[in-house]
N, C-alpha and C positions, 0 to 999 in steps of 0.2 A: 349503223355500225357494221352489220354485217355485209353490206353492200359495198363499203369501203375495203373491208378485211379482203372481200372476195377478189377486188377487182387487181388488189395489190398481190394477191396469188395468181393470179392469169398474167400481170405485167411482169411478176419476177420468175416466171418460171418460163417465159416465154424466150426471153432474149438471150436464149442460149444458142439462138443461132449466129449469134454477132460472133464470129468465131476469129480473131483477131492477134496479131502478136501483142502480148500482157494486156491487148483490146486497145483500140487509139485513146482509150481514158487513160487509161495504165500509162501510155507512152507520153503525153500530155503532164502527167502529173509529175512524171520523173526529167522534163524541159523546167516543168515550173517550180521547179526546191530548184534546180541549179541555177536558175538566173537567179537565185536569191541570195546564193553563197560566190557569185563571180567578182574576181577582181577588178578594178575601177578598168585597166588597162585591156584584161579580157573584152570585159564588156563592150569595150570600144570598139577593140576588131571584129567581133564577132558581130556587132551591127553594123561596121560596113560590109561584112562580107554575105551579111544574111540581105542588105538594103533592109534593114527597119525591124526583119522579121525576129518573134522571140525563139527561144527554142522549144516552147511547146508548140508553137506553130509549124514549126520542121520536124517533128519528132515523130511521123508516122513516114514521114518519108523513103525512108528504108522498104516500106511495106508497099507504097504508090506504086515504085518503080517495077514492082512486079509486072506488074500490067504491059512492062512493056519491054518484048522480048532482046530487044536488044543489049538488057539487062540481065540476062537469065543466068549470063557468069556466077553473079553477086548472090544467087541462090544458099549456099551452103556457106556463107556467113554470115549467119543469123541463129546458127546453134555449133555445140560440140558436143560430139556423141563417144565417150570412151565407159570403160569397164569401171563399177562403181570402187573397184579397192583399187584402182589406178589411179595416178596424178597424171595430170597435161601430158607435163614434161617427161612423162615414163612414154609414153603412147606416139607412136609414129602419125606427123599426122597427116590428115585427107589429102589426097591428090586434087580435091576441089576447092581444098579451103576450107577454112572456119572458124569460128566465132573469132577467134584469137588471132588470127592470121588477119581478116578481116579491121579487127579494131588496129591491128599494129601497122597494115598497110596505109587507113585513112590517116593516121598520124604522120606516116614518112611523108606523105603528098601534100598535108597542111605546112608540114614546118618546111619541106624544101624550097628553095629561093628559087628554084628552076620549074614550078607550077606556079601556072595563071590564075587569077583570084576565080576563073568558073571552075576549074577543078578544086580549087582548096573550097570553094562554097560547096561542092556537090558531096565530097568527102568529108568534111563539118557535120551536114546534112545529116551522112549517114551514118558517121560515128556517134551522132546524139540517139538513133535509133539502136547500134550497135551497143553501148554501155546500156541500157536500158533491157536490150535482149540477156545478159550476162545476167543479171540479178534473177531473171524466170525459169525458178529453179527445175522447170522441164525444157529447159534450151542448154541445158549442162545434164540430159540425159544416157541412157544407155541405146547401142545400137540395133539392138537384135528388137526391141520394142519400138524403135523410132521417138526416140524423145516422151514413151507414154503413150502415140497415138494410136497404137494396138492394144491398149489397156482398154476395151471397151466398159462402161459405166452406165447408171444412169439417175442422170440430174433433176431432181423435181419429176419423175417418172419420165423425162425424156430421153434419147438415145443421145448420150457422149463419149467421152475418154479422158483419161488423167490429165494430156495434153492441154484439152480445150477447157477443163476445168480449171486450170491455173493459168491458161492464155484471156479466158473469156467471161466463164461462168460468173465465176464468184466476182470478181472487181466491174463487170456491167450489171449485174444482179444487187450488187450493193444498192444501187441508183445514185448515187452523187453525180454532178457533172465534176469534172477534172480540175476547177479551180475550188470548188467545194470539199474535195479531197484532199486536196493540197492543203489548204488552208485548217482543214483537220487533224494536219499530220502532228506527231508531237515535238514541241519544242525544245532543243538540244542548247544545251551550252557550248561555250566555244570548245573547251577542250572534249566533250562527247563529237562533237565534229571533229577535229581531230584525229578522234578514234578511229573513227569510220575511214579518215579517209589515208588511215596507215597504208603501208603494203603497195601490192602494182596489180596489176591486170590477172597477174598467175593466182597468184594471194586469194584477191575477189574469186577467183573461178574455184577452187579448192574452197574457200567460206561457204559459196552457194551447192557446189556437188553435197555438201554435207548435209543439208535441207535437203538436198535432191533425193537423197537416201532415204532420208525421213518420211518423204514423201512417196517415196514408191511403196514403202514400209504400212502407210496410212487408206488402204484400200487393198481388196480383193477383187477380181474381174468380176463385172456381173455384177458388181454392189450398187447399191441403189441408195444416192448421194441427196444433201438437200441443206436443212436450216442448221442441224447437229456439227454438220464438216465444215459449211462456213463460218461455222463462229467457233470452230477449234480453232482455225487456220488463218481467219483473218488478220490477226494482229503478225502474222508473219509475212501476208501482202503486204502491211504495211511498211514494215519493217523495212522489206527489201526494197519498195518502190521510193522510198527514205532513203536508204542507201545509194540507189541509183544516182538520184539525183546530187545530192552530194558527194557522190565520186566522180558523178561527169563532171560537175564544177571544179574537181580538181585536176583533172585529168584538163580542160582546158584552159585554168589557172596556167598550168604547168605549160601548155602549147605556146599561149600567147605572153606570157612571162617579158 
């Protein structure tokens, strides 16, 4: 027994280097609740447009393209960074883009008649990664700490930041694989779906900044994180990786309508 104990503290304290946006489990899980809640006619277009592929299987895509500089535009939507007693829409925003600008541009390019089905697939793509960034309630942070990543921490005695502990730690430390997760999430009635997926784009970013608080709130620099702050905080992964996924489902409900 204690050899099992042991060996399950060396694997869960290690993979804190997998430093990931919401980790490609995260982004996996929140592909896999929306293909579950999509309309007969979504689903249609969105398998010719993916050729077969589901949207857990595109859902890190956003993150691939890094790699490849021709992309490096697309950088600075993948979060928003304003003042915590601010709203969006008060806040002038980036000359680079972001998160908001981002999911509103992959929509104007899916629904216009005048893009080709390789741009509405590349923009699909990356609006399943982009709704999925929005619920990571350090991708809706502040700017003077960069989203949390100047909050240094540390995890299981190792060196991190608020960042990487709400992109990575906790939901690869959990150990589920992404269909495991998924399929653990909790089961809503129709009308709690509904709930969820009230409001628009601004709505969700204002829901999540309010976590985001919460969470800045929930740590001191320097603190030394572990089994106590994952099981505060988990049900709030949950939560939101839950919400995710049934908002992208309605978000391309709505596209392919």
């Amino acid at each position: 027994m204690k050899k099992v104990t042991l060996v399950f503290l060396i694997v869960f304290q290690c993979t804190f280097a997998n430093d990931e946006i919401w980790s490609k489990t995260g982004h996996r899980v929140i592909g896999d609740v929306a293909q579950e809640y999509l309309s007969r006619r979504a689903r249609k277009a969105i398998d010719k447009l993916l050729d077969g592929q589901s949207l857990a299987a595109v859902s890190n895509f956003g993150d691939e393209i890094k790699a490849d500089s021709k992309y490096r535009e697309f950088s600075a939507w993948h979060y928003v960074n304003f003042p915590a007693d601010k709203d969006y829409k008060d806040v002038e925003p980036s000359e680079y883009g972001d998160l908001v600008i981002g999911i509103n541009k992959c929509i104007e390019i899916i629904t216009s008649e005048e893009s080709s089905d390789a741009d509405k697939a590349f923009n699909l793509k990356f609006l399943v990664h982009l709704i999925g960034d929005l619920h990571q309630p350090m991708h809706i942070g502040r700017l003077e700490d960069k989203g949390g990543n100047d909050i240094q921490l540390q995890w299981f005695g190792r060196g991190s930041n608020l960042h990487r502990v709400w992109d990575a730690n906790m939901i690869d430390d959990y150990g589920m694989s992404y269909t495991e997760l998924s399929e653990s999430l909790p089961k809503l009635s129709k009308d709690e779906v509904k709930e969820i997926q009230r409001g628009d784009i601004y709505d969700w970013i204002e829901e999540t900044q309010e976590i985001t608080n919460q969470v800045y709130d929930s740590v001191e620099v320097g603190e030394k994180l572990g089994y106590q702050y994952g099981y505060k905080w988990w049900g709030t992964v949950e939560n939101q990786l839950l919400k995710g996924g049934i908002r992208l489902a309605a978000v391309l409900n709505t596209i392919f309508s």
